[in-house]
PDB file of N, CA, C and O in Angstrom, chain B, residues numbered from 101:
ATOM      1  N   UNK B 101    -112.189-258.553 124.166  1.00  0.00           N
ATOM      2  CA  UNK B 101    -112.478-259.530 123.151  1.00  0.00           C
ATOM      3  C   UNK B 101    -112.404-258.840 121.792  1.00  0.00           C
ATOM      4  O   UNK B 101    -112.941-257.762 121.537  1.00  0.00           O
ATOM      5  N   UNK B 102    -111.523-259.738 120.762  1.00  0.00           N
ATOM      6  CA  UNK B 102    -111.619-259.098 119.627  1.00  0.00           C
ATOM      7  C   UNK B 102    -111.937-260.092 118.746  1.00  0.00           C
ATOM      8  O   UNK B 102    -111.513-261.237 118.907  1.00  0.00           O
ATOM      9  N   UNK B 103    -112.791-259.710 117.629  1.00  0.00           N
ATOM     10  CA  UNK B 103    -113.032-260.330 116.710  1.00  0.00           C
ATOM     11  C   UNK B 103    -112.589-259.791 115.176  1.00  0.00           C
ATOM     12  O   UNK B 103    -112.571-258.603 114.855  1.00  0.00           O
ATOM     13  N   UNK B 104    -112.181-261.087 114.166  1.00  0.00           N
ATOM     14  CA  UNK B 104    -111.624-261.022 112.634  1.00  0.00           C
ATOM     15  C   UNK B 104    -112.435-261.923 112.090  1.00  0.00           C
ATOM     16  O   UNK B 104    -112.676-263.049 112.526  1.00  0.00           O
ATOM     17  N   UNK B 105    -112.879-261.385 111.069  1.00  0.00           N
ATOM     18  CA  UNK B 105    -114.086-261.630 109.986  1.00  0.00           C
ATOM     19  C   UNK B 105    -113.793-262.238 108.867  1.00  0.00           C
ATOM     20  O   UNK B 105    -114.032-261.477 107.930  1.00  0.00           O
ATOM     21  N   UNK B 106    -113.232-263.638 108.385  1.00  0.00           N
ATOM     22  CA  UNK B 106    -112.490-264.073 107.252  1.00  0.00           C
ATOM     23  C   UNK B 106    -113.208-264.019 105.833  1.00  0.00           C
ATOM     24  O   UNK B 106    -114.110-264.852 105.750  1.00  0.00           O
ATOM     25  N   UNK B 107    -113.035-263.280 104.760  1.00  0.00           N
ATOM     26  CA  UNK B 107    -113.239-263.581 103.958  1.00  0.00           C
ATOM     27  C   UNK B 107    -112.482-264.616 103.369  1.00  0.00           C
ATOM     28  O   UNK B 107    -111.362-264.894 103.798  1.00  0.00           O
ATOM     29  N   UNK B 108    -113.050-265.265 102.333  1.00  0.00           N
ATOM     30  CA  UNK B 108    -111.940-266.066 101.513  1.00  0.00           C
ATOM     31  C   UNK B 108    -112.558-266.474 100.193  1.00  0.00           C
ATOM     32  O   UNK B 108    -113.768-266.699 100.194  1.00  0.00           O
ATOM     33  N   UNK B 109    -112.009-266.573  99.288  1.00  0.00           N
ATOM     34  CA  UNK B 109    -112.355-267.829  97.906  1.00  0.00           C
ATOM     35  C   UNK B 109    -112.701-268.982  98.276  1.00  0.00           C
ATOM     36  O   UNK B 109    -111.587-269.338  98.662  1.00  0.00           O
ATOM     37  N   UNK B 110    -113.609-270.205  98.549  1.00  0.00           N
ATOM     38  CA  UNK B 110    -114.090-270.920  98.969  1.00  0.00           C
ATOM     39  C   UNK B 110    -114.711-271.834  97.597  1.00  0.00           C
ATOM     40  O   UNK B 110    -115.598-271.773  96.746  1.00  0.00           O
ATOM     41  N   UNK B 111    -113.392-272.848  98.113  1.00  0.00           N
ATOM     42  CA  UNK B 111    -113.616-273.926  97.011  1.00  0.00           C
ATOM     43  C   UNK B 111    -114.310-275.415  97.141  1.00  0.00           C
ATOM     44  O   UNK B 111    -114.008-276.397  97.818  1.00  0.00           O
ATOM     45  N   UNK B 112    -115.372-275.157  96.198  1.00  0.00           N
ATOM     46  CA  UNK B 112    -116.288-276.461  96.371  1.00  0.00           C
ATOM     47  C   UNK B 112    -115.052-278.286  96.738  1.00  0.00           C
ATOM     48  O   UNK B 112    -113.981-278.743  96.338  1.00  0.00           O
ATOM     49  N   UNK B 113    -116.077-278.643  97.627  1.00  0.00           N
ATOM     50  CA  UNK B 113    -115.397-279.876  98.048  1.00  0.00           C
ATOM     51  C   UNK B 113    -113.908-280.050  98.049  1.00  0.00           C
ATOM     52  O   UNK B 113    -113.528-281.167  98.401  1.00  0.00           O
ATOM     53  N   UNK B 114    -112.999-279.188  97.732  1.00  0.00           N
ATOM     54  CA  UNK B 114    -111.902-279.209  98.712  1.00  0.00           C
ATOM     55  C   UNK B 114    -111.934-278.626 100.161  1.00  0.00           C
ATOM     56  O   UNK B 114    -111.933-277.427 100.440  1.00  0.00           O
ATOM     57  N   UNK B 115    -111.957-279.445 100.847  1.00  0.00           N
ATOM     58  CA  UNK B 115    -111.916-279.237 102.250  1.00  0.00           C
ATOM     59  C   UNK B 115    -110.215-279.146 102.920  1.00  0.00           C
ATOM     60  O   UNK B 115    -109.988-278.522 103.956  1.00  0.00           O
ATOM     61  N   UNK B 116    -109.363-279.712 102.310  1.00  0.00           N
ATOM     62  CA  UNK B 116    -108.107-279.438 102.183  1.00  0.00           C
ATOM     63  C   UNK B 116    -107.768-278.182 102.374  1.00  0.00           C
ATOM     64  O   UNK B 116    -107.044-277.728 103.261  1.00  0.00           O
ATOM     65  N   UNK B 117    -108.342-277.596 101.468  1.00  0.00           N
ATOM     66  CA  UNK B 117    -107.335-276.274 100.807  1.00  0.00           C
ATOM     67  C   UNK B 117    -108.226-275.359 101.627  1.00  0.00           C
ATOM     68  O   UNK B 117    -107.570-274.438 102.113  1.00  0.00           O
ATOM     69  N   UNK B 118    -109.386-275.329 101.901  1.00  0.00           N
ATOM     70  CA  UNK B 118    -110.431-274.736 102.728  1.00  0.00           C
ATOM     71  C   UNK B 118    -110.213-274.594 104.394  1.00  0.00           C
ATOM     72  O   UNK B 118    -110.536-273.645 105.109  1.00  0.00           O
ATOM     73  N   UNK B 119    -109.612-275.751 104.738  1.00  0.00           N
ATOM     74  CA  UNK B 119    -109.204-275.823 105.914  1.00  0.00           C
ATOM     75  C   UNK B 119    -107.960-275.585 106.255  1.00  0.00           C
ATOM     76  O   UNK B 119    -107.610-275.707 107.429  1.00  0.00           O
ATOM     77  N   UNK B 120    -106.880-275.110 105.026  1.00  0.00           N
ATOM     78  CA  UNK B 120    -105.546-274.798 105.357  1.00  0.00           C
ATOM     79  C   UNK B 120    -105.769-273.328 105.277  1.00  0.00           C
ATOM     80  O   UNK B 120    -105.179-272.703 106.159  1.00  0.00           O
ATOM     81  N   UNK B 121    -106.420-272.669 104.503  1.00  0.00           N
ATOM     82  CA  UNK B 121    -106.899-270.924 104.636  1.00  0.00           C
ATOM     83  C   UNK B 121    -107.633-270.802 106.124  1.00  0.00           C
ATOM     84  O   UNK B 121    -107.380-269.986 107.010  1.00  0.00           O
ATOM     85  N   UNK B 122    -108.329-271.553 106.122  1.00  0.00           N
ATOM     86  CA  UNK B 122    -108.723-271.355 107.811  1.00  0.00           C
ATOM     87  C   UNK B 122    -108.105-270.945 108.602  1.00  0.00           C
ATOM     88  O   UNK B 122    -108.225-269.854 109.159  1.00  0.00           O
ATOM     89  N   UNK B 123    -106.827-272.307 108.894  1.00  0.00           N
ATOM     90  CA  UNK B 123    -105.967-272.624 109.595  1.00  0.00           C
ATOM     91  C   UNK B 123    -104.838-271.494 109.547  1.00  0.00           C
ATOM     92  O   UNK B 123    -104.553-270.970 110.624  1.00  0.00           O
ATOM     93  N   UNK B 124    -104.155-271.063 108.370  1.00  0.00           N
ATOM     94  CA  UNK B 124    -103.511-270.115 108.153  1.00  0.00           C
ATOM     95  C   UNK B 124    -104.415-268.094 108.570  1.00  0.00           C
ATOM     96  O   UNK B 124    -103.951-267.016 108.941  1.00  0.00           O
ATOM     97  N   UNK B 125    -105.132-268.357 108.385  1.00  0.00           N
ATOM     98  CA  UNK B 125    -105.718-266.829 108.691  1.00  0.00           C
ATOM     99  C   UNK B 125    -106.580-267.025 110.219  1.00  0.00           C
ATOM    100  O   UNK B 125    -107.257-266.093 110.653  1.00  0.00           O
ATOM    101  N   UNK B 126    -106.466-268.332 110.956  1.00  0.00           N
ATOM    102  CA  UNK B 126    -106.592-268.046 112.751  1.00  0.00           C
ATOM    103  C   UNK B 126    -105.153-267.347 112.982  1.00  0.00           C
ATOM    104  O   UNK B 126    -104.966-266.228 113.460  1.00  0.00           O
ATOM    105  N   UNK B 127    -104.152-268.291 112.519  1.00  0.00           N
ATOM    106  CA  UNK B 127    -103.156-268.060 113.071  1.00  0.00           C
ATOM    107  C   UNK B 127    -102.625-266.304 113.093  1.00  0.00           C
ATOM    108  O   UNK B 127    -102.357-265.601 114.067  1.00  0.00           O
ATOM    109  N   UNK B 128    -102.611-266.012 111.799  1.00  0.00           N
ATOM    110  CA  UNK B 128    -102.706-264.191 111.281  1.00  0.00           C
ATOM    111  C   UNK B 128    -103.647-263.817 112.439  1.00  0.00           C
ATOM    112  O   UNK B 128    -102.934-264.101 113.401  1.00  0.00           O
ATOM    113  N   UNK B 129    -104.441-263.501 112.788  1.00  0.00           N
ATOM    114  CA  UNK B 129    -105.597-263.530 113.185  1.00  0.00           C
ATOM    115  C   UNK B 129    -105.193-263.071 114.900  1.00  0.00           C
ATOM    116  O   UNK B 129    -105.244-262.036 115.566  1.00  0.00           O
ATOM    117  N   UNK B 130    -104.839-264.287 115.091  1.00  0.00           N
ATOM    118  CA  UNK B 130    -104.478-264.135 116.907  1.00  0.00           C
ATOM    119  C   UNK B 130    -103.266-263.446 116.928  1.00  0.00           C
ATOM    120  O   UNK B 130    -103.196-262.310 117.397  1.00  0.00           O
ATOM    121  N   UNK B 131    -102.121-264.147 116.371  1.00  0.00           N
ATOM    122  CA  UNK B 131    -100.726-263.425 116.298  1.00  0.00           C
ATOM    123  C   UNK B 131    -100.369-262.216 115.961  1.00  0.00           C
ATOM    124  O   UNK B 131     -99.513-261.567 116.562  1.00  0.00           O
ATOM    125  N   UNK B 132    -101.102-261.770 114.820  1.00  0.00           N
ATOM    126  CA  UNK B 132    -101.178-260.107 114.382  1.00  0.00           C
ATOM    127  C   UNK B 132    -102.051-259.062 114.648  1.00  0.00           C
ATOM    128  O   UNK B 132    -101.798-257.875 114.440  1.00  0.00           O
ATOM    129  N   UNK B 133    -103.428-259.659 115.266  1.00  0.00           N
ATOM    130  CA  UNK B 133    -103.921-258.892 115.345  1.00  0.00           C
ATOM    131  C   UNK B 133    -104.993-258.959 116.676  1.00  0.00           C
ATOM    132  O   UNK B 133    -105.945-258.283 117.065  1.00  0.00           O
ATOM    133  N   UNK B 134    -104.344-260.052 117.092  1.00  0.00           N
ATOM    134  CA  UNK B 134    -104.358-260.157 119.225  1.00  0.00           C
ATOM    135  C   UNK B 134    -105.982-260.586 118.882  1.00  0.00           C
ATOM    136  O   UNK B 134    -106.615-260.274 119.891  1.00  0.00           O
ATOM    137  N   UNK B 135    -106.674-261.025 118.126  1.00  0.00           N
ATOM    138  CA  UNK B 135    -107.926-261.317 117.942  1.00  0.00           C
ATOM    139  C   UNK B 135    -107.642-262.785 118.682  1.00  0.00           C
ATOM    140  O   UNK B 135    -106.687-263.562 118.703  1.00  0.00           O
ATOM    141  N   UNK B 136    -109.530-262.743 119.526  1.00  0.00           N
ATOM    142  CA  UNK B 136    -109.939-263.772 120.111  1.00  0.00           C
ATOM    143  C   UNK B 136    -110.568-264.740 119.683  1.00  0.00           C
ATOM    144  O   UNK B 136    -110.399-265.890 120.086  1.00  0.00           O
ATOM    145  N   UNK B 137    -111.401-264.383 118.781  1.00  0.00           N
ATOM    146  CA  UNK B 137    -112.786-265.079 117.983  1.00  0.00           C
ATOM    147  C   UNK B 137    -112.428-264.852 116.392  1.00  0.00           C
ATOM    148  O   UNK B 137    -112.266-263.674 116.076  1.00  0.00           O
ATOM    149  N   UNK B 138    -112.310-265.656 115.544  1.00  0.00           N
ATOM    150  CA  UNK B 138    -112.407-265.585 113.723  1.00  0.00           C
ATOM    151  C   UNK B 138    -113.371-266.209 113.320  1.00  0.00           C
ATOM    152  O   UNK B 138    -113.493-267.434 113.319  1.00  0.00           O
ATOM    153  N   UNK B 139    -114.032-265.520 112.995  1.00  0.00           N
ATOM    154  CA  UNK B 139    -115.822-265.817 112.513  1.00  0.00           C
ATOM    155  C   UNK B 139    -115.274-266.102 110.431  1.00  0.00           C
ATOM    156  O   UNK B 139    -114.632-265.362 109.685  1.00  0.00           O
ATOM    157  N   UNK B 140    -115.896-267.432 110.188  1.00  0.00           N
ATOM    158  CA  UNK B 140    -115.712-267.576 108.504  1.00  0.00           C
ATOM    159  C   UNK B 140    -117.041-268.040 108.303  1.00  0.00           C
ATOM    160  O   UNK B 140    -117.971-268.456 108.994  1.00  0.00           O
ATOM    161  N   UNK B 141    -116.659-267.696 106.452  1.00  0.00           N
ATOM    162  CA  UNK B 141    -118.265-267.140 106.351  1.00  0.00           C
ATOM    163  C   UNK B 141    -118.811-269.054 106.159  1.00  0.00           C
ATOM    164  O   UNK B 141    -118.151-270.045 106.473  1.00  0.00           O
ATOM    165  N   UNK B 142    -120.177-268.995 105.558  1.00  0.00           N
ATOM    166  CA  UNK B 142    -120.749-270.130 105.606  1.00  0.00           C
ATOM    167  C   UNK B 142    -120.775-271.450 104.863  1.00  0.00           C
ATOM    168  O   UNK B 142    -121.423-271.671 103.840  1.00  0.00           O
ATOM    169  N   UNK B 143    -120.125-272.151 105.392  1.00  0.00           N
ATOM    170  CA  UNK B 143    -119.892-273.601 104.582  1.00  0.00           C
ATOM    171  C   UNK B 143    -118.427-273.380 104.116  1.00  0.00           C
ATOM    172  O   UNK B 143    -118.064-273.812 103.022  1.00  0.00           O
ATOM    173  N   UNK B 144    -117.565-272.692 104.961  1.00  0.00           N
ATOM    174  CA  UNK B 144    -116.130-272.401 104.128  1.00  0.00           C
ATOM    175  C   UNK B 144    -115.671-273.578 104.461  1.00  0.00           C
ATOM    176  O   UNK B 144    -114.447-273.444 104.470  1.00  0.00           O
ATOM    177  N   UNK B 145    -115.942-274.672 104.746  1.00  0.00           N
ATOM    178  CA  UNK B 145    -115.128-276.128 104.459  1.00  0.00           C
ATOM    179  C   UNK B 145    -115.295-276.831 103.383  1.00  0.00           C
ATOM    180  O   UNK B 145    -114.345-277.120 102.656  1.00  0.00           O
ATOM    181  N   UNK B 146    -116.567-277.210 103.133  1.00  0.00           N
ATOM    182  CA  UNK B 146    -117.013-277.773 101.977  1.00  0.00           C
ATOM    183  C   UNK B 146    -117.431-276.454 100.680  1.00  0.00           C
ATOM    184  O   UNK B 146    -117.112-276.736  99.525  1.00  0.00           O
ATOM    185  N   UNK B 147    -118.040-275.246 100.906  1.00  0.00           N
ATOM    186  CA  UNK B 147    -118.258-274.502  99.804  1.00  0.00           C
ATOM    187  C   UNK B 147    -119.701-274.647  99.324  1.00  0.00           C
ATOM    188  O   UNK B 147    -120.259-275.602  99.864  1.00  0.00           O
ATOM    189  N   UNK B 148    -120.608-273.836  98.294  1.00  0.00           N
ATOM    190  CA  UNK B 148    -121.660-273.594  98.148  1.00  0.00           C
ATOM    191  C   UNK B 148    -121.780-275.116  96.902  1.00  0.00           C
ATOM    192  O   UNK B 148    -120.931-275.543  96.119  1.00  0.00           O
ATOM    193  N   UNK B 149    -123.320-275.639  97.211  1.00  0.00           N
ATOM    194  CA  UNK B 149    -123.430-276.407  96.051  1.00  0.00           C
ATOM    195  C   UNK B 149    -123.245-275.614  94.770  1.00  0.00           C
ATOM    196  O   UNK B 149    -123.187-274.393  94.915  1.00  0.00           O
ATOM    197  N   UNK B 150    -123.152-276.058  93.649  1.00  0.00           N
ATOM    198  CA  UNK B 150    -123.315-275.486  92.277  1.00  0.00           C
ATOM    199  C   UNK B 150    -125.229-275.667  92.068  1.00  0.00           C
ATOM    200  O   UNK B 150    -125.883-274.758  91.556  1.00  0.00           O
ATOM    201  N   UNK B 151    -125.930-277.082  92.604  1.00  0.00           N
ATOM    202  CA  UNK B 151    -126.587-277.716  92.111  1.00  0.00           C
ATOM    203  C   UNK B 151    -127.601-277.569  93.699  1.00  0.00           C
ATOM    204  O   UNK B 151    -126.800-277.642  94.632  1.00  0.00           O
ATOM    205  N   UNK B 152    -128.650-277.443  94.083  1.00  0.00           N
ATOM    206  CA  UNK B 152    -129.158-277.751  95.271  1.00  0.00           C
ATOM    207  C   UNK B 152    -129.662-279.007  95.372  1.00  0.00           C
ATOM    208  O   UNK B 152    -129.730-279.725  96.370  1.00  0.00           O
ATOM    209  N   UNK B 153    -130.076-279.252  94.050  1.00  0.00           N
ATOM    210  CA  UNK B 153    -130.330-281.055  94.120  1.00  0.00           C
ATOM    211  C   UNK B 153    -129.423-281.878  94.122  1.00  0.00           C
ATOM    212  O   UNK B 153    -129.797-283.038  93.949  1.00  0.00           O
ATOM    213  N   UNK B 154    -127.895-281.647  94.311  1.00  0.00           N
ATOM    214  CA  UNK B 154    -126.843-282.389  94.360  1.00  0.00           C
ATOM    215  C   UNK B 154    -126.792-282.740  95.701  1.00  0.00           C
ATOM    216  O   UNK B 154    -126.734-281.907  96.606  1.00  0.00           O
ATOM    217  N   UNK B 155    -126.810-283.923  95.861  1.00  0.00           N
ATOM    218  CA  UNK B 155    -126.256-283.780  97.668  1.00  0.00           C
ATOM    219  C   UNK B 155    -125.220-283.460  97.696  1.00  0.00           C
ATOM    220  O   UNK B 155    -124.384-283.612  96.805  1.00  0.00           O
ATOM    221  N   UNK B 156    -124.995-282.623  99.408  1.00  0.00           N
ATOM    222  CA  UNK B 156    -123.726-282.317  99.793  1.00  0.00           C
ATOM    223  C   UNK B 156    -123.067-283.355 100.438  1.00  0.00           C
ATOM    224  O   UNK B 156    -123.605-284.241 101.102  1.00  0.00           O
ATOM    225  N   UNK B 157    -121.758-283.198 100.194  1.00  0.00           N
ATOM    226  CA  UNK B 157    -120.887-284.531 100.917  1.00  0.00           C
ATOM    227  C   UNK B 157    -120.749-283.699 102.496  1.00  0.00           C
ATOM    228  O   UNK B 157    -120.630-282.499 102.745  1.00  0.00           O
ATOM    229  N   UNK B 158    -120.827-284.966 103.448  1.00  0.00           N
ATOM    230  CA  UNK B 158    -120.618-284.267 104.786  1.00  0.00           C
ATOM    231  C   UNK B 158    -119.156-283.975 104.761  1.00  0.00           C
ATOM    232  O   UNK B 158    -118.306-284.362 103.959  1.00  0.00           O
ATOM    233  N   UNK B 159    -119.017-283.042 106.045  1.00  0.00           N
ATOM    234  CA  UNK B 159    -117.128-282.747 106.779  1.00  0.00           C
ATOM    235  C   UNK B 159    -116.478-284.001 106.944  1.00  0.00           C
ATOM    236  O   UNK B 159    -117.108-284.797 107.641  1.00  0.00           O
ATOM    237  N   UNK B 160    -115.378-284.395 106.487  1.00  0.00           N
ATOM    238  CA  UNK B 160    -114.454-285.127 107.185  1.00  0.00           C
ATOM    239  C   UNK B 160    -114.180-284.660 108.497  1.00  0.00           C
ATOM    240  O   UNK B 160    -113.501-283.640 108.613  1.00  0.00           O
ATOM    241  N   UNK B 161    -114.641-285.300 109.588  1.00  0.00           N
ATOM    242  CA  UNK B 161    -114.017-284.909 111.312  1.00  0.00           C
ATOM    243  C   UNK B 161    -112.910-284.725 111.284  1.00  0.00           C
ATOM    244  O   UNK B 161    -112.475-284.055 112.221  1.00  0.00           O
ATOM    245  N   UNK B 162    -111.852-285.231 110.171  1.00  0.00           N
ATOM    246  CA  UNK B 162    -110.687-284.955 110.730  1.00  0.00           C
ATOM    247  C   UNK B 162    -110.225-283.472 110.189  1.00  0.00           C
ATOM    248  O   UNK B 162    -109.093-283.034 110.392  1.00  0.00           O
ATOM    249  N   UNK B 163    -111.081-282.870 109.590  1.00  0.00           N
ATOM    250  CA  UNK B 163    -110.808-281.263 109.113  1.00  0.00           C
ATOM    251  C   UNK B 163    -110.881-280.409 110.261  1.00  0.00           C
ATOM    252  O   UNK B 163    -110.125-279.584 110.774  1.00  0.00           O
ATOM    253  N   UNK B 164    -112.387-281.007 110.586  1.00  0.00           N
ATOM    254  CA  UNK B 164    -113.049-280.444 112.485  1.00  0.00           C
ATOM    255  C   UNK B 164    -112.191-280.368 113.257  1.00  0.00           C
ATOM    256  O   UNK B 164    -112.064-279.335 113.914  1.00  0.00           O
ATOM    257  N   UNK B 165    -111.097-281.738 113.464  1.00  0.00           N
ATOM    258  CA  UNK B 165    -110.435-281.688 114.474  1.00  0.00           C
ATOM    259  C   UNK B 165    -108.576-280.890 113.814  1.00  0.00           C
ATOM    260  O   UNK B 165    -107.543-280.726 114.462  1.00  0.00           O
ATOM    261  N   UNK B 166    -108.744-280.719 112.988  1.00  0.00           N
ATOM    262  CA  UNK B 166    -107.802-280.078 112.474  1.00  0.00           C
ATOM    263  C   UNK B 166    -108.023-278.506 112.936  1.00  0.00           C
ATOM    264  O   UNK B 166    -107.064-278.074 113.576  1.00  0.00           O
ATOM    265  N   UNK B 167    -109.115-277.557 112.734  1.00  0.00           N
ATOM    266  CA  UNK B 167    -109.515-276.655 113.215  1.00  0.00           C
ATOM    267  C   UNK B 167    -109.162-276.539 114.331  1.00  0.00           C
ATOM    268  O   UNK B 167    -108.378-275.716 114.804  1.00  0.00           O
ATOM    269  N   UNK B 168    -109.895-277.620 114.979  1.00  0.00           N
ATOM    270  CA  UNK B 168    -109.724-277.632 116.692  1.00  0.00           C
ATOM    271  C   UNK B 168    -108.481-277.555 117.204  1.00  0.00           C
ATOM    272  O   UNK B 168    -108.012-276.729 117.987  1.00  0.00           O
ATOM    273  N   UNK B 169    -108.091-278.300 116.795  1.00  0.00           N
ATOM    274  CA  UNK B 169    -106.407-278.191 116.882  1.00  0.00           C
ATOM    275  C   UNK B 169    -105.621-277.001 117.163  1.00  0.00           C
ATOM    276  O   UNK B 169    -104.928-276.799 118.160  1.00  0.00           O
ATOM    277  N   UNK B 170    -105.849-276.097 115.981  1.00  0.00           N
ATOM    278  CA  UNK B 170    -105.372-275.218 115.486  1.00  0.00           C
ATOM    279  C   UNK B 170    -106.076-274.106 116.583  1.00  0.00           C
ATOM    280  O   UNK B 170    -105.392-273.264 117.164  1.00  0.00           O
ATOM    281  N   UNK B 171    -106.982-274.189 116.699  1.00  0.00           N
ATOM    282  CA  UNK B 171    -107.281-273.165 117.726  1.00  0.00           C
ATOM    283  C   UNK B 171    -106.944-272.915 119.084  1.00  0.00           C
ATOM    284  O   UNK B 171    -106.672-271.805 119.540  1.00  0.00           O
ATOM    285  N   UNK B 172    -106.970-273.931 119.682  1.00  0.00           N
ATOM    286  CA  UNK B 172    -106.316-274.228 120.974  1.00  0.00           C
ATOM    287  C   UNK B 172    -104.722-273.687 120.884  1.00  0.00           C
ATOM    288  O   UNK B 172    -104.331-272.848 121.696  1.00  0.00           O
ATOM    289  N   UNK B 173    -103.748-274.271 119.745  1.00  0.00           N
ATOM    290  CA  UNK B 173    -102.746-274.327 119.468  1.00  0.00           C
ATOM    291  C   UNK B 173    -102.789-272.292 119.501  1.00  0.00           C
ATOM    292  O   UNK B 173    -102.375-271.822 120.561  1.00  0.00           O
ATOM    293  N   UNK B 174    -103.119-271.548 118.728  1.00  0.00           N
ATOM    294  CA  UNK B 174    -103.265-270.597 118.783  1.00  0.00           C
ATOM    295  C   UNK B 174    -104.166-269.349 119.611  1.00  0.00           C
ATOM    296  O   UNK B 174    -104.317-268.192 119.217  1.00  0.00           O
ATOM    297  N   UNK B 175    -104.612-269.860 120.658  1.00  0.00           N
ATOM    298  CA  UNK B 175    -105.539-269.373 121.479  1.00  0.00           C
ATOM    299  C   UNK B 175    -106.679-268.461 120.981  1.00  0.00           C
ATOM    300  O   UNK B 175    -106.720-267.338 121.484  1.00  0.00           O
ATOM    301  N   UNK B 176    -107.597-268.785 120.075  1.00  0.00           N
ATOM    302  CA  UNK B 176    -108.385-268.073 119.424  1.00  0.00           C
ATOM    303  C   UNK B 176    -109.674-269.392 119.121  1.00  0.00           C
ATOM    304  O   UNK B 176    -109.555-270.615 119.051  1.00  0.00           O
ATOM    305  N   UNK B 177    -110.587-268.710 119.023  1.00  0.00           N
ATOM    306  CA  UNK B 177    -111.739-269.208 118.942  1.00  0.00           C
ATOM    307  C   UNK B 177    -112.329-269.369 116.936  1.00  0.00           C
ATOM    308  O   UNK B 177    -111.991-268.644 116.000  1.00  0.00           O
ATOM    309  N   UNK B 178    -113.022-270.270 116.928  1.00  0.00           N
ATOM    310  CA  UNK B 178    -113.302-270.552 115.200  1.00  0.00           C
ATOM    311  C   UNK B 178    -114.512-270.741 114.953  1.00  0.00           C
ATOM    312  O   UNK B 178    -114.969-271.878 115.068  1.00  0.00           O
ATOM    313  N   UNK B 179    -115.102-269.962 114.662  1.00  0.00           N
ATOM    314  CA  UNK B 179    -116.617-269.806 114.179  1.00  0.00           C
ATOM    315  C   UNK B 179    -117.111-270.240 112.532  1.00  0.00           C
ATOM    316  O   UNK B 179    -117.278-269.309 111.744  1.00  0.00           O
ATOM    317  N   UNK B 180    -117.251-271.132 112.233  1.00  0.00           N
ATOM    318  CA  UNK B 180    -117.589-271.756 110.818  1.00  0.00           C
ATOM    319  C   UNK B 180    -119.116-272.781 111.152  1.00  0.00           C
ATOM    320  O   UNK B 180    -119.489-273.198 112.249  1.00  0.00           O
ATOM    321  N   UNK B 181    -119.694-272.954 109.962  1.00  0.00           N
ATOM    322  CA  UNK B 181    -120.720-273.821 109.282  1.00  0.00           C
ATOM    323  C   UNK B 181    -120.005-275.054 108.551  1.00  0.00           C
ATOM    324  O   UNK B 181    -118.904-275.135 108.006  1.00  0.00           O
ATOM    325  N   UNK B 182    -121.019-275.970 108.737  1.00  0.00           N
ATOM    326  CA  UNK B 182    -120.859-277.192 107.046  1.00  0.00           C
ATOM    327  C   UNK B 182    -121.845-277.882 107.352  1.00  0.00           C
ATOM    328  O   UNK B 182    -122.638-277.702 108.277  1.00  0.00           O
ATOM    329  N   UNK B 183    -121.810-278.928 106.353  1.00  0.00           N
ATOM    330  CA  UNK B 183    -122.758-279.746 106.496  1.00  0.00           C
ATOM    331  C   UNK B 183    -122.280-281.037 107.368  1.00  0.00           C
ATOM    332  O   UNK B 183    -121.089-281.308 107.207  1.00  0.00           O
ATOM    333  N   UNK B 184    -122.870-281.733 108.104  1.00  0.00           N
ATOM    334  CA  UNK B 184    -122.745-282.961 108.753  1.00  0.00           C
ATOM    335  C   UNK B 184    -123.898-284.391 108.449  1.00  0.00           C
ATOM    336  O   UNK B 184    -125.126-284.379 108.372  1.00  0.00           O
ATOM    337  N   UNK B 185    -123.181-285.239 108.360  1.00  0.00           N
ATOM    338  CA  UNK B 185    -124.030-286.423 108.395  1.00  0.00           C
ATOM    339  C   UNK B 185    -124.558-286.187 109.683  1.00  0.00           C
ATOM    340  O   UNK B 185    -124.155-285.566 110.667  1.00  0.00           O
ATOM    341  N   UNK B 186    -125.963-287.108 109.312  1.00  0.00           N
ATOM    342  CA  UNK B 186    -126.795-287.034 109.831  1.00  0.00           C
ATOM    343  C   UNK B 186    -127.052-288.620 110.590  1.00  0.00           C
ATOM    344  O   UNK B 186    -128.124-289.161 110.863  1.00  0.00           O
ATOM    345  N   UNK B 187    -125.729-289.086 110.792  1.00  0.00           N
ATOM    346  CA  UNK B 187    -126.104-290.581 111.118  1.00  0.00           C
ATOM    347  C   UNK B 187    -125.566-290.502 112.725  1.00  0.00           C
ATOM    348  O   UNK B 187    -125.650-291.491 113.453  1.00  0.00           O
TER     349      UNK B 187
END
């Protein structure tokens, strides 16, 4: 078992661009460097509030399942945080 540790720039409420660095550094990840597991750091979908009294907007599922996707697709495992509604 190997594990890769993603750093990244992590941009508030783009979940887009957050989830295409994801997506792009599993793939690096398994393919280059035979890694099993890519651990990213916390809230790298949505990003740190600026404000703590701001609410956070929850994940779009379809980012989740974009991940998911992507992992299977690449045989590697994806270790991330965010926030989720609570409904």
């Amino acid at each position: 078992m190997k594990f890769s540790l993603l750093t990244q720039n992590i941009f508030q409420d783009l979940e887009n661009k957050n989830t295409e660095t994801i997506i792009k550094n599993a793939m690096l990840a398994a393919k280059e460097k035979d890694s099993t597991i890519l651990l990213t750091p916390e809230l790298s979908l949505q990003g740190f509030p600026k404000k703590f009294e701001k609410p956070v907007k929850p994940v779009e599922p379809e980012r989740i399942n974009e991940i998911k996707k992507a992992a299977s697709q690449y045989g590697i495992s994806i270790g991330f945080g965010n926030f989720q509604s609570s409904r």
